[in-house]
Every structure is written in structure tokens, then in C-alpha cells.
N, C-alpha and C positions, 0 to 999 in steps of 0.2 A: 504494500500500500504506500502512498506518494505521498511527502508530503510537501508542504508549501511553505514557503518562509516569510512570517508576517512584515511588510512594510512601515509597519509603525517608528519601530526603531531610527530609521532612516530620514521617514517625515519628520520626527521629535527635532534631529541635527538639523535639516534643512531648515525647519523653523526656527531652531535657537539662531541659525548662523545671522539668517533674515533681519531676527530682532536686535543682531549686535552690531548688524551694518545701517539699520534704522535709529539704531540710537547712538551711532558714532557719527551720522551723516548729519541729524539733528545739533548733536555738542558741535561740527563744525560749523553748523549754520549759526549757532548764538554766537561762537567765541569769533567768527568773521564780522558780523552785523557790530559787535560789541566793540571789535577794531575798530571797525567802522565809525563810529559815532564818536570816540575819542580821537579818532586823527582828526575827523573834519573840522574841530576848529583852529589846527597849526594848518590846513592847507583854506581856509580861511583868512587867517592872519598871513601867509604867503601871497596869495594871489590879492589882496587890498593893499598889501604893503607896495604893489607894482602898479597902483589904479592912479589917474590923478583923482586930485582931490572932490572934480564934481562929479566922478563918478562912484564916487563911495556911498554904498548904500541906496543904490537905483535899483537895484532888486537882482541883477544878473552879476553870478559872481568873477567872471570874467571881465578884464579888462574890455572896454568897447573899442568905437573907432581910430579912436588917439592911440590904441596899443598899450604896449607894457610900457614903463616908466623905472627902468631899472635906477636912473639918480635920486630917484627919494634918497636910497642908503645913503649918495653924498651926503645932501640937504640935511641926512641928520647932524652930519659931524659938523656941518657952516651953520649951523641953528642954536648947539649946545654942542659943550665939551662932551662928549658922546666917550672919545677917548679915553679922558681922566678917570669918566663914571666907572668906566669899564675898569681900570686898571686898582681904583680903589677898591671895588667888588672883589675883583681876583686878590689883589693882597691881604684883604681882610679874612676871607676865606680861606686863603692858603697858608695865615697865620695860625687862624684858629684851629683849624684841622690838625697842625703839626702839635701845638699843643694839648689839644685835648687826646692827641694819641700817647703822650709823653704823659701826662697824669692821670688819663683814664686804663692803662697799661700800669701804672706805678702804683695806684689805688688798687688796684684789681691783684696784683701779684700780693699785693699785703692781705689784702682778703681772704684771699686762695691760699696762699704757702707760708704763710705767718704764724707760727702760733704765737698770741699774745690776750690776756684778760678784757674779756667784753668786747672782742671781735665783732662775734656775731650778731650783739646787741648793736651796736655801732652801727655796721652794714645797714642794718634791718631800719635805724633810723636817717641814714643817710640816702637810701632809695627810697624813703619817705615820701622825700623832696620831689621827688618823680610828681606825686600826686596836687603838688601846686602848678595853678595856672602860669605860662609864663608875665601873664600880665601884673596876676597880684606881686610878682616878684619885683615890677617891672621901678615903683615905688621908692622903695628901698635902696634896688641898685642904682638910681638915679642920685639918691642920698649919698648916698656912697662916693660915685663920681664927683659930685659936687664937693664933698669934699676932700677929696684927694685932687681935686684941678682937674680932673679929666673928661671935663665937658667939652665937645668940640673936637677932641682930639681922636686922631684911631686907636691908642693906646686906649680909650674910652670904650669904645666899638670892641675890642678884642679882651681883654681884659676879664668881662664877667662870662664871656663863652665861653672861656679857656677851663673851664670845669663844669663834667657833666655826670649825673648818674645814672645816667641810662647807657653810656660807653665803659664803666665803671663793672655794670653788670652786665653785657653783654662781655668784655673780655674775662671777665670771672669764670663767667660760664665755659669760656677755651679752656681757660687755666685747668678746673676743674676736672677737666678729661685728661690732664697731662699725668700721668706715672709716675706719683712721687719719689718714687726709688732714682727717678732722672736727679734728683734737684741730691740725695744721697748719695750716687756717684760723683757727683760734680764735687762738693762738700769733699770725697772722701780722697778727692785728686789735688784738695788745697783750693778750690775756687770758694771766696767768700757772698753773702747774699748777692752783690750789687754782680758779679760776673754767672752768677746761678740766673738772675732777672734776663740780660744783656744778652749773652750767650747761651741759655739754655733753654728758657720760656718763650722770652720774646718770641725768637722764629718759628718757634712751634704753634706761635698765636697769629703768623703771618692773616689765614684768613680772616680770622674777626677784627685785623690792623683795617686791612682794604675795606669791609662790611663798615665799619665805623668812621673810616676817611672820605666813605661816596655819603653817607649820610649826613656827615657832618659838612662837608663841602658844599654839597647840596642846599640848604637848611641854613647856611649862612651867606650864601652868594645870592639868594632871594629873601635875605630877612626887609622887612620891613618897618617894625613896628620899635622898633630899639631903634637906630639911626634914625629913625623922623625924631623920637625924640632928643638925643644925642648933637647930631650936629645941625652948625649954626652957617659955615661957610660953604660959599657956593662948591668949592674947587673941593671939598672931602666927598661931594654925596657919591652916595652909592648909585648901583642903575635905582632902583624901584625909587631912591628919592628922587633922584635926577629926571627920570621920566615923568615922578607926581608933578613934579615944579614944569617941564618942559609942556604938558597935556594943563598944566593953569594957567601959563603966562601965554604960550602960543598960541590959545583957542583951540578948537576943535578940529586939528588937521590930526584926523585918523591915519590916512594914508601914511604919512612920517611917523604916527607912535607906532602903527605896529611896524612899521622898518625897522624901528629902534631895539622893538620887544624883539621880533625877531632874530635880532641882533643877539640880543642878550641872552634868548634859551640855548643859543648853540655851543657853548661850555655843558652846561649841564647835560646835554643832547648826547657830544661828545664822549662825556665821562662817562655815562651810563650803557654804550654802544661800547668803547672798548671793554669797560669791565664788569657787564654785565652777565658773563658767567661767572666771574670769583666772588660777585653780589651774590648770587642765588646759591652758590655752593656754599657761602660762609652761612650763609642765614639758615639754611638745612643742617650744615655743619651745627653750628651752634644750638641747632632746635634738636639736635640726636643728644650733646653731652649735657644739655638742660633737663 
């Protein structure tokens, strides 16, 4: 007697397979749509920053019959020191970074490979700080400035960003996963704390170095609300003041702010393009040894 071999089995696959290519073709349809709708206002700010100025905002986002207008870019730099803006941004930024890597690295090894009485109590009230707005802070270190004279000044600007608690515990957390038997050979080769930090940790914290250098670069090359209040002279502002003051004294020439903005995203644009795998791996990293 014959028998026949049920087709079920087979249907079941064909269908699962069905439903994984339905629901993989779907996840690409939101996370495109989703690109989507975040690019469109940098190729917005692109193609108006090339418009003249009577055709900003006629409803077609293409330049019309006049064409492209690629000298806006000049016009920004013969309008305002565009220049300076820029160069104040990048130094303040690239001050700040280098510092807060140097104490939020030196804070963090002490936390991690120290032992010493009420550490942890410490820690625990030093990321506290986390939980203030930076506004309420904003008060005080104003106070501060004022009197130490560093109103006006980028020493002003640099000075209270140069320590953070969120980079503090973020490299904690590298530290954390390091082999303390590393930091006991070293010890046991004659290297004292400061060449066990230097030489032993540090590069072992390489990732969350970079992960906390795009954040912090980032986060202070578009601060805004510390430098309005801060500075007084035309020649320190940063972009975002430089640009508030150019968009109040100039009037409403769009077409040149965003030549200007545009201007201005493409550091960040940059930094995030080169090192945005060592971003993603360090933040994974850090989220495994947490």
C-alpha cells in the first residue's frame, strides 16, 4: 500500500519564509520614509541657501529662473566675520573636548581602580549632578565668572565645561571591564598609579576616549545658551551667536542664514561621517561592561 507524503510541512516554510520577507520589506519601508523626512530639511537649507532672496519661500523648492546663486557663501563672509565665528566655535570646542577627556579619564580611573573611604558614596553624589538642569546651573556659574573676571572672555566659555559627569561615568564604565590583575602587573614591574593610569588604562579606554570626544565636540560647537550669556564682544561670538546677531541686525535675508548654517553643520557633518563606527562600537562597547 502507497503512501503519500503530507504537504503541510513545506506550506508551514513557505509561509514563514513569506512572512519574514513581509516584515523585512515593511522595516525597510519605515526606516527609508524615516531617512526620508530627516534629510529633507538639510536639502532644504541646501537648495535656499543657492535661491536669491525673492525667491525664498514662493513655494517651489528649486531655484527659479535666475538659477543657482552659489555667492551667497561669499556674501556671508563680506556681511559678518563668518570667519572669526567659525574659528572661535572650533577653539572652544577643541579646548573643551581635550579637557574634559583629561578629567573625565582622571575622575573615572579614581572611581574604578582607587580604593579609598566613601568612594562610592562620592561617585553616587557626584552623578547626582547629572540630574540638574543645565540652566538652573547656568546662575551660579555666571556668579562665579563674575567673579573671577571671566566675563567676556573664552577662558569664560571653557572653563565650567571643562568638567562633566556624564564623561566621568561613561569612562568608569570602560574602566570597569579592565582586568584588574593588568593594573597588579604593572605595580609589580615598578610602575607607580600615574604610569598604571597613562600607560595601562588609558588605551585600553581608547573607545569611550572617541565616544566622549564626538559628544563633547559636538554639544559645545552648537552651545548656545552659555555664550549669549557670556560674551559681550562682537569678535569672540561663536556661530549660533554670530548668526542670532547677523539674522537681527540684517533682517530677514534667509537665503544668507542658511548659507551661513550650512556653513556651520559641516564640522559636525564631518566628524560624525569619519567616526561614526568607533561612535557606535564604543556606545555598544560601553553598554556590554555596564
Amino acid at each position: 500500500m502507497s503512501t503519500n507524503k503530507s504537504p503541510l510541512p513545506q506550506n508551514k516554510n513557505v509561509s514563514a519564509d513569506l512572512r519574514k520577507i513581509s516584515a523585512s520589506v515593511v522595516l525597510h519601508v519605515v526606516l527609508i520614509s524615516g531617512s526620508f523626512m530627516l534629510v529633507l530639511p538639510f536639502v532644504w537649507m541646501l537648495l535656499t541657501s543657492l535661491k536669491s532672496l525673492d525667491e525664498v519661500g514662493v513655494g517651489s523648492w528649486l531655484p527659479g529662473e535666475a538659477g543657482y546663486h552659489p555667492e551667497n557663501y561669499q556674501s556671508v563672509f563680506e556681511k559678518i566675520p563668518f570667519a572669526r565665528y567659525y574659528w572661535n566655535s572650533l577653539f572652544i570646542a577643541t579646548c573643551v573636548t581635550f579637557l574634559q577627556l583629561f578629567t573625565s579619564s582622571m575622575a573615572a580611573f579614581s572611581f574604578s581602580r582607587l580604593e579609598w573611604k566613601g568612594r562610592d558614596q562620592v561617585f553616587v553624589l557626584y552623578l547626582s549632578t547629572m540630574m540638574l538642569p543645565g540652566l538652573v546651573m547656568m546662575i551660579p556659574n555666571y556668579q562665579i565668572m563674575i567673579s573671577l573676571g571671566l566675563v567676556d572672555t573664552m577662558v569664560g566659555l571653557i572653563l565650567p565645561a571643562a568638567f562633566t559627569a556624564f564623561g566621568t561615568f561613561l569612562l568608569r564604565q570602560f574602566m570597569l571591564g579592565i582586568p584588574a590583575s593588568l593594573d597588579e602587573a604593572a605595580e609589580i614591574d615598578g610602575a607607580n598609579k600615574w604610569r598604571v593610569f597613562w600607560d595601562v588604562i588609558l588605551p585600553l579606554t581608547r573607545p569611550g576616549l572617541i565616544t566622549l570626544a564626538i559628544f563633547t565636540f559636538m554639544s559645545n560647537y552648537q552651545s548656545f545658551f552659555w555664550p549669549l550669556v557670556m560674551l559681550r564682544s562682537q569678535h569672540k561670538y561663536t556661530l549660533p551667536i554670530g548668526l542670532l546677531a547677523f539674522d537681527s541686525t540684517a533682517g530677514q535675508q534667509t537665503n544668507l542664514l542658511m548659507a551661513a548654517v550650512t556653513m556651520s553643520v559641516l564640522p559636525m557633518i564631518v566628524v560624525f561621517i569619519i567616526l561614526q563606527k568607533k561612535l557606535v562600537a564604543g556606545i555598544q562597547l560601553g553598554a556590554v561592561k555596564g
